[in-house]
C-alpha positions as CSV (number, residue, x, y, z in Angstrom):
1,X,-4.6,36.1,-0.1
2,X,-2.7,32.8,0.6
3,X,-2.1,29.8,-1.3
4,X,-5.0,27.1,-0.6
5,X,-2.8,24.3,0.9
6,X,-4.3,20.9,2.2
7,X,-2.8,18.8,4.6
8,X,-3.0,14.7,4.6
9,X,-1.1,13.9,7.7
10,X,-1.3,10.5,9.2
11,X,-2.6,11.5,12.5
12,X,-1.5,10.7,16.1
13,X,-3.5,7.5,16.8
14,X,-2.8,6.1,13.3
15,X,0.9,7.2,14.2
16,X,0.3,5.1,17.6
17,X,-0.3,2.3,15.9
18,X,2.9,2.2,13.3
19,X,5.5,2.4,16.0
20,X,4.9,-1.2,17.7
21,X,5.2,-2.7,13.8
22,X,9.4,-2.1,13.9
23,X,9.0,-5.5,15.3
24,X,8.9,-9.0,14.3
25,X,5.2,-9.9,12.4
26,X,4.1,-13.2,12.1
27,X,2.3,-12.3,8.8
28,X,1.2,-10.3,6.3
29,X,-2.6,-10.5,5.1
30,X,-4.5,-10.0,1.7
31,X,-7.9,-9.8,0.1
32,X,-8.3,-11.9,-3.1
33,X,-9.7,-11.4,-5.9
34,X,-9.9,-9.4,-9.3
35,X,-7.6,-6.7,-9.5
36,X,-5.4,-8.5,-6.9
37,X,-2.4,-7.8,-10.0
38,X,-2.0,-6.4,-12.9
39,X,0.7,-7.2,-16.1
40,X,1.0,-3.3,-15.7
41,X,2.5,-3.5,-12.3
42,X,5.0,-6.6,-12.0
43,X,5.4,-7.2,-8.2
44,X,3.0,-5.3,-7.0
45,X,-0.5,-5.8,-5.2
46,X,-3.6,-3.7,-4.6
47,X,-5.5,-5.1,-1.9
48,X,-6.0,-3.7,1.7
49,X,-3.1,-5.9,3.8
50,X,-3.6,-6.8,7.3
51,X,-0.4,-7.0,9.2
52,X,-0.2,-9.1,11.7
53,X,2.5,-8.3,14.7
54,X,4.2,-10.5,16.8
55,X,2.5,-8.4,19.4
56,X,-0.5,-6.1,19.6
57,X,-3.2,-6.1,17.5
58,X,-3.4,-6.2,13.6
59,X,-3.5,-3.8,11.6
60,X,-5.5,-2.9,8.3
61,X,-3.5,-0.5,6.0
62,X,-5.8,0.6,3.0
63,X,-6.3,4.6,1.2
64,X,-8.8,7.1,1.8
65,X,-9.2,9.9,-0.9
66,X,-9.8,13.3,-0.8
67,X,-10.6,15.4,-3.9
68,X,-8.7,19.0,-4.0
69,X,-7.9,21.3,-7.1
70,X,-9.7,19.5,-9.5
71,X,-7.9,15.5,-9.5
72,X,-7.6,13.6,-6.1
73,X,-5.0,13.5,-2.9
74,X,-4.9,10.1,-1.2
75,X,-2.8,8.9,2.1
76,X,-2.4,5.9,3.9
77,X,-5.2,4.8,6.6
78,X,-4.2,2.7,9.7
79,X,-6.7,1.0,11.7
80,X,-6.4,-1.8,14.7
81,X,-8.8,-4.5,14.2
82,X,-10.4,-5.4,17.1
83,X,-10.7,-9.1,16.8
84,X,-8.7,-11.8,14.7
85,X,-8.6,-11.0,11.0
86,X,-10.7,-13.2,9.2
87,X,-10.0,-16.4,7.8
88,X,-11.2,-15.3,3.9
89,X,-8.0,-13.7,4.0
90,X,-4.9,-14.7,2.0
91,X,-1.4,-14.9,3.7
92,X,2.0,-13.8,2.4
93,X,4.2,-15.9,4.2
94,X,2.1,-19.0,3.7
95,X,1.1,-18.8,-0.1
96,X,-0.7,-22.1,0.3
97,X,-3.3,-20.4,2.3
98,X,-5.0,-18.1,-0.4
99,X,-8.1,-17.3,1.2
100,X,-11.7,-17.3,-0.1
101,X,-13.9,-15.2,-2.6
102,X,-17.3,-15.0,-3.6
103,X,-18.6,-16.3,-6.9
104,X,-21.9,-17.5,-8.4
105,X,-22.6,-21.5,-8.3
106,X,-22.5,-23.2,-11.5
107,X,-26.3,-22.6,-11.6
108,X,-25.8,-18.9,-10.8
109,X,-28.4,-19.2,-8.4
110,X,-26.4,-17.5,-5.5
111,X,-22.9,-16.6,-4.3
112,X,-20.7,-19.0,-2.3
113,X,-17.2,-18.6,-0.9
114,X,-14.6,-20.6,-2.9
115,X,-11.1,-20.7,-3.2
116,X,-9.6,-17.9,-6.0
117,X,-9.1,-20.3,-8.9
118,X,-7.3,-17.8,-10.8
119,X,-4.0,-17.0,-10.3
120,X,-4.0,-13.2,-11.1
121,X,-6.4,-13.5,-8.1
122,X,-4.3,-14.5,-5.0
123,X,-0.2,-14.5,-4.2
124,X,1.6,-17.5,-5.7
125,X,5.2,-16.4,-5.1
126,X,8.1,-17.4,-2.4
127,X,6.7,-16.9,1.6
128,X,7.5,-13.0,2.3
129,X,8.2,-14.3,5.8
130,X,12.0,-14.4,5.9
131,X,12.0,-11.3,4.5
132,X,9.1,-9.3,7.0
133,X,9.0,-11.8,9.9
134,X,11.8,-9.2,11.1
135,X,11.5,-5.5,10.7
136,X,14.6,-3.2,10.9
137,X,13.3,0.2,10.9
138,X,10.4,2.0,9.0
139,X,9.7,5.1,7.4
140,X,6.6,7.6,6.2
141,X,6.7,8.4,2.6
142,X,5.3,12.4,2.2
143,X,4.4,13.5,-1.1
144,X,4.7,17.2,-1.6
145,X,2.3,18.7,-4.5
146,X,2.6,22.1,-5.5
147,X,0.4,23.5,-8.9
148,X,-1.8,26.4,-10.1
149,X,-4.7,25.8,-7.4
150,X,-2.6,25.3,-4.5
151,X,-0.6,23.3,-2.4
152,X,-0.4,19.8,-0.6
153,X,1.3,17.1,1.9
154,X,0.0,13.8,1.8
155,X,1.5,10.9,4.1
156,X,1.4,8.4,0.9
157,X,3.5,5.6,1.8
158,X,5.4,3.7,4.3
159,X,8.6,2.5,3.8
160,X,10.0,-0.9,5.6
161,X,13.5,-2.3,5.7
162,X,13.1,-6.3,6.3
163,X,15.8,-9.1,7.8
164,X,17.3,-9.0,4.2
165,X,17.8,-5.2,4.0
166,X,15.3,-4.9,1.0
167,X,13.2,-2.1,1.5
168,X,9.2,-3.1,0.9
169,X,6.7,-0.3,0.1
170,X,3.0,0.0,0.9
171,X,1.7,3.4,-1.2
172,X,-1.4,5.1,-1.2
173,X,-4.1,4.3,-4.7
174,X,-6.7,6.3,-5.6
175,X,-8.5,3.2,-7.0
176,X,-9.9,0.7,-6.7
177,X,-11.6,2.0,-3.2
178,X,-9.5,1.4,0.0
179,X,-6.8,-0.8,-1.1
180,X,-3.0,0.2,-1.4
181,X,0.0,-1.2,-3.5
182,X,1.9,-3.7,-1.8
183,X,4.8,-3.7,-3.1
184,X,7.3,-6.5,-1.6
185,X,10.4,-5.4,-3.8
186,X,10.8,-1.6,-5.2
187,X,10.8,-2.8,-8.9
188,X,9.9,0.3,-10.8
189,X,9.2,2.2,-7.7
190,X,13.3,3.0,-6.7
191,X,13.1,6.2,-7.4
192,X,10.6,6.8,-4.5
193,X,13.0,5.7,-2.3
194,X,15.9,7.5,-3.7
195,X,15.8,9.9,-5.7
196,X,19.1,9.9,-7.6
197,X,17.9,6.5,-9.6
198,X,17.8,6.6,-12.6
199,X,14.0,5.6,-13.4
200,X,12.8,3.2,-16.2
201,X,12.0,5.3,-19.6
202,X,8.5,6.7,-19.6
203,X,8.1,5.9,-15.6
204,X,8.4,9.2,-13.5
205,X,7.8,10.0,-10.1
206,X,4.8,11.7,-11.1
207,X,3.8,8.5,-12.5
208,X,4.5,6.2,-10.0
209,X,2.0,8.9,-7.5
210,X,-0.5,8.7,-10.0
211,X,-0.2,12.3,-11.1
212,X,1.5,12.1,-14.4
213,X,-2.0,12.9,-16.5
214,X,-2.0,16.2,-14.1
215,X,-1.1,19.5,-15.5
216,X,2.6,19.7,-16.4
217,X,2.7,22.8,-14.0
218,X,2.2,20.7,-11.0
219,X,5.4,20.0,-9.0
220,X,6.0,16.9,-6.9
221,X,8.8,16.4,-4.4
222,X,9.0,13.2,-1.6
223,X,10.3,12.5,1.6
224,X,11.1,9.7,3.6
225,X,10.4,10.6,7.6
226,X,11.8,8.1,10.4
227,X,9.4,7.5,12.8
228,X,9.9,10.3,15.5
């Protein structure tokens, strides 16, 4: 009998829609709010980002999850929005703009949108737009899993080399529901991106994908594929 395997490819019209974003963007999107960052991850973001193209429409990149061998595969999901994102939205190259969120009134009557008052809640660093207004080239993170109940692919992450040859990240989370790690700057997460780093003490690959509380027969390998 063969191995159980499960495959989490990005298909061919989320695949459509990657190709046009090796281009200039005129900006990068966000969703405030709690969970927005975290002390545990420096740098990095989990929100659903809408990037915005220089042409073509936006594009929404958040996770979908699929449970297999007893824990939980994700991948990336791409989707055009049809019309103009929203204005609740945050921006990344103009930090000023940080969106709206919903909150109670003072006499807790109802909800009302409001700016995020607190910082942990919206993106207060240096406009990303120097850095992303120009993409160089861009590549699909595949995870590899391989463990007692089977085997699996997952397209986890993409990888994106800006105007100032950094290499950004957007990875695949299993929580909180259909948001991703933005991550502007690698940090911690270099050894996704090459493999002969040295990684921080404690921090693993298996780690960084979320699997490191999985049994310690389970193997995990990555590749970066150029767009074809």
């Amino acid at each position: 009998m063969s191995t159980p395997h499960v495959a989490l490819h990005l298909p061919d019209h989320e695949l459509d829609l990657l190709r046009p974003l090796v281009s200039p963007w005129r900006d990068v999107l966000y969703a405030p709010g709690p969970g927005f960052t975290s002390p545990l991850d420096p740098g990095a973001y989990r929100t659903s980002i809408v990037i915005v193209p220089a042409a073509g429409p936006a594009v929404r990149v958040s996770s979908v999850v699929t449970p297999a061998f007893g824990a939980e595969i994700c991948r990336l999901r791409l989707e055009a929005l049809p019309n103009d994102p929203p204005p609740s939205l945050g921006s990344f190259f103009d930090p000023a703009r940080a969106g709206t969120v919903y909150a109670l009134t003072p006499g807790r009557e109802r909800a009302a949108a409001q700016a995020p008052v607190r910082a942990d809640w919206r993106y207060d660093g240096v406009s990303l737009a120097p850095r992303l207004g120009g993409i160089r080239s861009l590549h699909v993170l595949r995870e590899r899993g391989r463990g007692p109940g089977g085997s699996w692919e997952s397209d986890r992450g993409l990888a994106f080399i800006g105007a100032d040859d950094v290499t950004s990240l957007v990875l695949a989370v299993a929580e909180p529901a259909e948001a991703a790690l933005f991550l502007p700057s690698p940090g911690l997460y270099v050894p996704l991106l090459d493999p002969g780093a040295t990684p921080k003490p404690g921090v693993t690959v298996r780690d960084l994908l979320g699997h490191g509380e999985r049994d310690a027969g389970v193997e995990i390998t990555i590749e970066l594929l150029p767009l074809s």
